[in-house]
C-alpha positions as a Python dict, from the first residue, in 0.01 Angstrom:
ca = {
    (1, 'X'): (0, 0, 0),
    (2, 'X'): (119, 344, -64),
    (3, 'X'): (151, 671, 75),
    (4, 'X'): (-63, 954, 16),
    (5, 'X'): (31, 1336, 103),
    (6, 'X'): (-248, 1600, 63),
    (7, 'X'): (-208, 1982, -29),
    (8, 'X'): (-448, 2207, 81),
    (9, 'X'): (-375, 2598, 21),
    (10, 'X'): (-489, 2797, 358),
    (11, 'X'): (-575, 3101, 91),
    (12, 'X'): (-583, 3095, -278),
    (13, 'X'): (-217, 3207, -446),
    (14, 'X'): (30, 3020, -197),
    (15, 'X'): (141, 2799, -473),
    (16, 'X'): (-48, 2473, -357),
    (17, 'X'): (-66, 2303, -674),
    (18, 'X'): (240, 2385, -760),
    (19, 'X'): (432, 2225, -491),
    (20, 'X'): (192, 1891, -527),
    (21, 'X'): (342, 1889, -861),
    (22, 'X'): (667, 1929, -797),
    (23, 'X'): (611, 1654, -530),
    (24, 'X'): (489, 1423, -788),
    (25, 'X'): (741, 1475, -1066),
    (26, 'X'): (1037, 1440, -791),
    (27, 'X'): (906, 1104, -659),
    (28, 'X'): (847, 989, -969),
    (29, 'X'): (1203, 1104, -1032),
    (30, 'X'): (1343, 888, -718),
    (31, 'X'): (1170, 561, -877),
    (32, 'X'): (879, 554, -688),
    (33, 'X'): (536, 460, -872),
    (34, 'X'): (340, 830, -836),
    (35, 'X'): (-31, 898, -929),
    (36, 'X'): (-127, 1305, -865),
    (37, 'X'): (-503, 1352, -844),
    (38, 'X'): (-680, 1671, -872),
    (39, 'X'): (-985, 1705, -625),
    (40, 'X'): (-1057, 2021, -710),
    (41, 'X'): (-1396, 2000, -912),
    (42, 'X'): (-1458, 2342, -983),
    (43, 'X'): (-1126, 2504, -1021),
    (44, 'X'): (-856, 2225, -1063),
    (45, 'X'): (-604, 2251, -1339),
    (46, 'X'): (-341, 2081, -1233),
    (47, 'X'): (-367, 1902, -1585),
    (48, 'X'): (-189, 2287, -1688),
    (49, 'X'): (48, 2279, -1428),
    (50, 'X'): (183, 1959, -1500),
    (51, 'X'): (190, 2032, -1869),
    (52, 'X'): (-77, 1739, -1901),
    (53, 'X'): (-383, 1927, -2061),
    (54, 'X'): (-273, 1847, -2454),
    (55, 'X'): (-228, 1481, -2354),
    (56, 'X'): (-407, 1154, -2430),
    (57, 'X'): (-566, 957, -2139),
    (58, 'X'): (-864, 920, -1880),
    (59, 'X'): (-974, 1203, -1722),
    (60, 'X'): (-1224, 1222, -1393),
    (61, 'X'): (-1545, 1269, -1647),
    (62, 'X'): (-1462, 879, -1789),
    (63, 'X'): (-1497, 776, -1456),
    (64, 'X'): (-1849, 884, -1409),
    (65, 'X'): (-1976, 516, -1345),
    (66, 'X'): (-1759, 421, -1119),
    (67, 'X'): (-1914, 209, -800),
    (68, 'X'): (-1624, 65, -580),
    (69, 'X'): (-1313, 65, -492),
    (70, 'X'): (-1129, 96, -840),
    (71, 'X'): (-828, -164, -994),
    (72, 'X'): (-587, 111, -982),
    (73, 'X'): (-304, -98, -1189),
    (74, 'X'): (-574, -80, -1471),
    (75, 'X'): (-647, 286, -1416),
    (76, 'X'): (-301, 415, -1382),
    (77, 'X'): (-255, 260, -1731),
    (78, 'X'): (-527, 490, -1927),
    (79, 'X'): (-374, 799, -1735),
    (80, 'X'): (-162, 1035, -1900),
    (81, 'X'): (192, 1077, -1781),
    (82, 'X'): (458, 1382, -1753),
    (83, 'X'): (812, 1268, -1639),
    (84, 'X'): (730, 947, -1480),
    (85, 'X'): (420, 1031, -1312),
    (86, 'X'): (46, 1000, -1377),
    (87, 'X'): (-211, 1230, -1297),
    (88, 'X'): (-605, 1214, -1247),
    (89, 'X'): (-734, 1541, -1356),
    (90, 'X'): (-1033, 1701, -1463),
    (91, 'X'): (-934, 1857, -1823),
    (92, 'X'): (-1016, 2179, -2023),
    (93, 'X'): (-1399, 2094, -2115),
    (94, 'X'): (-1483, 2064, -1737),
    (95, 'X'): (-1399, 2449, -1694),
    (96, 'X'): (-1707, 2524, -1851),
    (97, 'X'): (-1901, 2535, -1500),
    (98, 'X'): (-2296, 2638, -1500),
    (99, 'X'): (-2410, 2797, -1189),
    (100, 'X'): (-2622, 2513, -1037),
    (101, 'X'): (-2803, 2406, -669),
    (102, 'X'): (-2673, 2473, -367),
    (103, 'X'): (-2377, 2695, -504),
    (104, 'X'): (-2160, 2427, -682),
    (105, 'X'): (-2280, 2422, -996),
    (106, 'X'): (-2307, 2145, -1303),
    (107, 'X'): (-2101, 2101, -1595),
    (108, 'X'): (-2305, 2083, -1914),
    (109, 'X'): (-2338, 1805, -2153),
    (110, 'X'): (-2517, 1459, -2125),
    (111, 'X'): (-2336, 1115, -2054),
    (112, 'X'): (-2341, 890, -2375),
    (113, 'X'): (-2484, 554, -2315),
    (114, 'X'): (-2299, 283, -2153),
    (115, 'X'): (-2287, -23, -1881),
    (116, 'X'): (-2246, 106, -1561),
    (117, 'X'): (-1956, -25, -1353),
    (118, 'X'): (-1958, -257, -1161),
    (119, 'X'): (-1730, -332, -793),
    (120, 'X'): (-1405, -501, -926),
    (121, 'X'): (-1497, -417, -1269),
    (122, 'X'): (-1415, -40, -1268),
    (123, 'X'): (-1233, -73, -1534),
    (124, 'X'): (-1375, -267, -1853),
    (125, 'X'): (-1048, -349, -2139),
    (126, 'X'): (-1311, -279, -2407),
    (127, 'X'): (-1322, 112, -2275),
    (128, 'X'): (-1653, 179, -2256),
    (129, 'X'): (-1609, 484, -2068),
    (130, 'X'): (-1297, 548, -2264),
    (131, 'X'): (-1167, 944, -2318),
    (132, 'X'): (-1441, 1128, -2503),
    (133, 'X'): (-1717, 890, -2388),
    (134, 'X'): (-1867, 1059, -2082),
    (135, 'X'): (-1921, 1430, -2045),
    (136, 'X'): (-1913, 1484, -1672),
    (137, 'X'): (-2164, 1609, -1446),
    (138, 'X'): (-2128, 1766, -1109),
    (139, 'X'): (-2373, 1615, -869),
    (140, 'X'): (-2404, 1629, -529),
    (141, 'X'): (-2087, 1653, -342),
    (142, 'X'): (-2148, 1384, -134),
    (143, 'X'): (-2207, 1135, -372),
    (144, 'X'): (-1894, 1268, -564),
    (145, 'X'): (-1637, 1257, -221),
    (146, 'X'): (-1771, 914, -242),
    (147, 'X'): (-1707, 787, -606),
    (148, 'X'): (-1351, 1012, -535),
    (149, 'X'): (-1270, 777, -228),
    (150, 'X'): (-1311, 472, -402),
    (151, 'X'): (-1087, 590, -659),
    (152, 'X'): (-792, 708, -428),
    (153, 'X'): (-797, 397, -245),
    (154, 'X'): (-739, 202, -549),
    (155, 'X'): (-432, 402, -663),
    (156, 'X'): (-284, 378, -329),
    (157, 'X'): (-303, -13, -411),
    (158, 'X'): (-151, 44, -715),
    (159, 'X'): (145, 345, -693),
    (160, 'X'): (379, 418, -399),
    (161, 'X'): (271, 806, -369),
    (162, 'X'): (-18, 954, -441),
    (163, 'X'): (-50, 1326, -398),
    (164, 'X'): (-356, 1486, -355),
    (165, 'X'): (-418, 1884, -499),
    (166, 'X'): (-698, 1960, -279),
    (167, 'X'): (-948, 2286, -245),
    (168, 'X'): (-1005, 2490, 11),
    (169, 'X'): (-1294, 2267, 161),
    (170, 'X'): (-1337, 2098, 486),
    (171, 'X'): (-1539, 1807, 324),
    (172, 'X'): (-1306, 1715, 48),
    (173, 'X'): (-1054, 1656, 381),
    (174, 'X'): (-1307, 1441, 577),
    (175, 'X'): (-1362, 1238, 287),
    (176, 'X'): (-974, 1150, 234),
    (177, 'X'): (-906, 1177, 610),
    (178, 'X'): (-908, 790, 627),
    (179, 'X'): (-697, 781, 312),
    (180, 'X'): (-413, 1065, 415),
    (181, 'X'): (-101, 1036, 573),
    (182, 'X'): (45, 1376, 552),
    (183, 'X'): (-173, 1701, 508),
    (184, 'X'): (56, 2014, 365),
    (185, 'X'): (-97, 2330, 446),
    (186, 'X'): (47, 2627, 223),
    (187, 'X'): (37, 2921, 402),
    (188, 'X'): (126, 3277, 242),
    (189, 'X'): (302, 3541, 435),
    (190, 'X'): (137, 3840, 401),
    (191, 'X'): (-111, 3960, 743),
    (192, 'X'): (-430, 3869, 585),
    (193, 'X'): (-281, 3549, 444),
    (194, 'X'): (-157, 3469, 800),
    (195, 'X'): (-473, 3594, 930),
    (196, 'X'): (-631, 3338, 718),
    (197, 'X'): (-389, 3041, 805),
    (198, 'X'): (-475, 3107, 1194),
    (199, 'X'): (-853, 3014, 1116),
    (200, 'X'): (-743, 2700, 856),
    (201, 'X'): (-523, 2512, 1120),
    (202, 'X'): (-801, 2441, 1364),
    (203, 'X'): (-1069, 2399, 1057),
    (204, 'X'): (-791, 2123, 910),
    (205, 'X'): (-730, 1931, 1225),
    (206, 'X'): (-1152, 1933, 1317),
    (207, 'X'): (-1237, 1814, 973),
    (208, 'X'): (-956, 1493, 1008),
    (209, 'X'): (-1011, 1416, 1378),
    (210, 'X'): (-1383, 1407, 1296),
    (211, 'X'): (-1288, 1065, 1069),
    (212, 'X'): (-1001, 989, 1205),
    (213, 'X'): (-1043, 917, 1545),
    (214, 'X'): (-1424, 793, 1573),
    (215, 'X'): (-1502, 422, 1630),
    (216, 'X'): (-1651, 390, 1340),
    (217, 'X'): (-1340, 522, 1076),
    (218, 'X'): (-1327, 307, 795),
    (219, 'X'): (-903, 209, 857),
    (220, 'X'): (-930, -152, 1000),
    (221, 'X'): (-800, -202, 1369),
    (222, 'X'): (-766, 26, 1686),
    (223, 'X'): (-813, 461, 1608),
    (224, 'X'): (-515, 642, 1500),
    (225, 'X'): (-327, 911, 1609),
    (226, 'X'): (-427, 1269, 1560),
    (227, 'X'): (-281, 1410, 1244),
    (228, 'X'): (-88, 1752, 1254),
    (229, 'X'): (-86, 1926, 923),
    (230, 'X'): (270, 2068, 832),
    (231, 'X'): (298, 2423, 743),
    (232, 'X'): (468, 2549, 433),
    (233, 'X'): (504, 2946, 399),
    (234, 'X'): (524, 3061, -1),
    (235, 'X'): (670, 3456, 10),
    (236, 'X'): (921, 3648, -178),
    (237, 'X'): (1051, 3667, 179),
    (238, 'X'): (1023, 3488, 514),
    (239, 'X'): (1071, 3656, 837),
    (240, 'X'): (1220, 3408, 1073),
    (241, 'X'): (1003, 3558, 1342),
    (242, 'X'): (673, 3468, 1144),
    (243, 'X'): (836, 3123, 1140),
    (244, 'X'): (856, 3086, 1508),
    (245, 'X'): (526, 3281, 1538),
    (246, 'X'): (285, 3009, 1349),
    (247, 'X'): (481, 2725, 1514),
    (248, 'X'): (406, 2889, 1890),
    (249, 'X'): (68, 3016, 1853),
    (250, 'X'): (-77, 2773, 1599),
    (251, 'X'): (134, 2485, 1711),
    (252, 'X'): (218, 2310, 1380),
    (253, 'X'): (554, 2167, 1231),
    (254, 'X'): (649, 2450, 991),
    (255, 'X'): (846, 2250, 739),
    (256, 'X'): (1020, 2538, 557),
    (257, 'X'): (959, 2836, 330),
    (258, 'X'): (930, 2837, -52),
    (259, 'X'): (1068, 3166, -172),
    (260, 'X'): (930, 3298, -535),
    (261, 'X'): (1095, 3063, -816),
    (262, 'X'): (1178, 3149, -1110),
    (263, 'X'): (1299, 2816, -1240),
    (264, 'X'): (953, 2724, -1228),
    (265, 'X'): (824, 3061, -1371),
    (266, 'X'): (1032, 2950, -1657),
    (267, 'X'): (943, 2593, -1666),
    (268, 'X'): (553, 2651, -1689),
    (269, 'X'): (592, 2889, -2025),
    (270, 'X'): (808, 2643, -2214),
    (271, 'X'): (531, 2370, -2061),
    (272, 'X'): (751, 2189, -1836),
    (273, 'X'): (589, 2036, -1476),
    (274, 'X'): (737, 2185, -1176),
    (275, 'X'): (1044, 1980, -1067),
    (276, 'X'): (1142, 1882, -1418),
    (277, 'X'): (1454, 2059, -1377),
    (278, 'X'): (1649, 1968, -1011),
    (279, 'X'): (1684, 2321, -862),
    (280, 'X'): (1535, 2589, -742),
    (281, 'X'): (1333, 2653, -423),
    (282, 'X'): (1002, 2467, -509),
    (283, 'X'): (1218, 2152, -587),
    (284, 'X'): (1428, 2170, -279),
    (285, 'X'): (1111, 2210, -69),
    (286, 'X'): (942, 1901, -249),
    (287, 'X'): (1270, 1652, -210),
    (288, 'X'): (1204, 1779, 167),
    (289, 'X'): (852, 1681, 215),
    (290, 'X'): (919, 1368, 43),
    (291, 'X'): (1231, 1296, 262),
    (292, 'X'): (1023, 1379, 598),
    (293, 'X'): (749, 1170, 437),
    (294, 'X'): (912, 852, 448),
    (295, 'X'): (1112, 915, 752),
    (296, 'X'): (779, 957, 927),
    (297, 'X'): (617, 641, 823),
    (298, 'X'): (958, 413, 840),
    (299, 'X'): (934, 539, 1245),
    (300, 'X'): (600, 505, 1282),
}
């Protein structure tokens, strides 16, 4: 089973997706078997980020019909791939978002006719929901967290890491709380995005203790630990003192700072994923996450 490490921005423009990608490419870049799945529905382009969008393979709309946990062998296969790593996203014709019920709107178009699938048989060789078969709709949340936790469970069969670019919202977290083993938390450094990281920490660790630690969690044997997010600051500059400051009054690891990059600046315009090239700051703070990653879970 693999290990999956969630991103979560505390405000928008702290470079979230980003540094999941970067995350992605440089495990894949170590040898280790990487999936990157977008759970943003309404916003998520990490298919752009990654340099992914022009690219053959599944997206979430040909997974529409999914009911169970998914093979994920079989899915990472119809995935597309950037530098070793596949990605679940969303893709360009899910953008198109029409304001629908309760605020979270639908995307338009009508699912072409096919079998639904079936527990075990997510994925059917013949491709009936193959790329270009299924125009995706945006139901109800619920049922969607749900179709999206059978399918991270079955790449975390499949790949070694799985990172998770997640949105600002509590329930996408309690829906991949039993799932997660690291949540990253990108905080910005400016006073309103500090202000804003001060409300997020206690909003994170509620919405994964909810899951985490009742009796009835779905992980099999006794309730785990509490899990601590980890902090990441993104700013052109980092005060040491608003380092000490988060870890003291919000009392979270602060893992490090990512300082404005422009290897990656330069990377995204000639449609290179973040990480493709082994420098800069993004790429030294990903080989750091994914080095406190596994030193975590080889002493747990």
């Amino acid at each position: 089973m693999g290990n999956v490490i969630a991103f979560v921005p505390a405000t928008g423009g702290t470079g979230s997706t980003t540094l999941a990608a970067a995350v992605a490419v440089r495990a894949a870049a170590a040898g280790r078997s990487t999936v990157a799945v977008d759970l943003d529905r309404l916003s998520g382009r990490l298919d752009v980020v990654l340099g992914l969008e022009q690219e053959e393979g599944w997206r979430w709309p040909d997974l529409a019909e999914v009911c169970g946990v998914v093979d994920g062998r079989r899915l990472i296969r119809q995935l597309p791939t950037v530098r070793g790593a596949s990605a679940l996203t969303f893709g360009a014709a899910d953008a198109a978002v029409d304001a629908g019920a309760g605020g979270f709107g639908q995307v338009g178009g009508v699912r072409e006719p096919g079998r639904a699938l079936e527990p075990g048989r997510a994925l059917e060789p013949d491709g009936v929901l193959g790329p270009g078969q299924a125009a995706y709709r945006l139901e109800e949340v619920g049922e969607w967290l749900e179709r999206a936790c059978d399918v991270v469970a079955g790449l975390r069969e499949a790949a070694d890491i799985v990172v998770l670019d997640c949105p600002r919202d509590e329930r996408v977290l309690e829906a991949m709380a039993d799932e997660v083993d690291v949540v990253v938390l990108t905080v910005g450094t400016d006073v309103a995005q500090v202000a804003s990281a001060a409300a997020a920490v206690p909003l994170v660790r509620l919405a994964l203790d909810r899951v985490r630690l009742r009796p009835s969690s779905a992980s099999a044997g006794p309730r785990v630990p509490p899990l601590e997010p980890w902090v990441v600051l993104r700013g052109g500059r980092v005060d040491e003192q608003l380092h000490d400051l988060l870890m003291d009054h919000l009392d979270v690891p602060v893992v490090g700072a990512v300082a404005d990059d422009r290897h990656v600046r330069a990377d995204l315009s000639a449609g290179r994923p973040p990480g493709a090239r082994a420098r800069g700051s993004v790429v030294e703070m990903a080989d750091r996450l994914l080095l406190r990653l596994v030193s975590q879970l080889d002493a747990a």
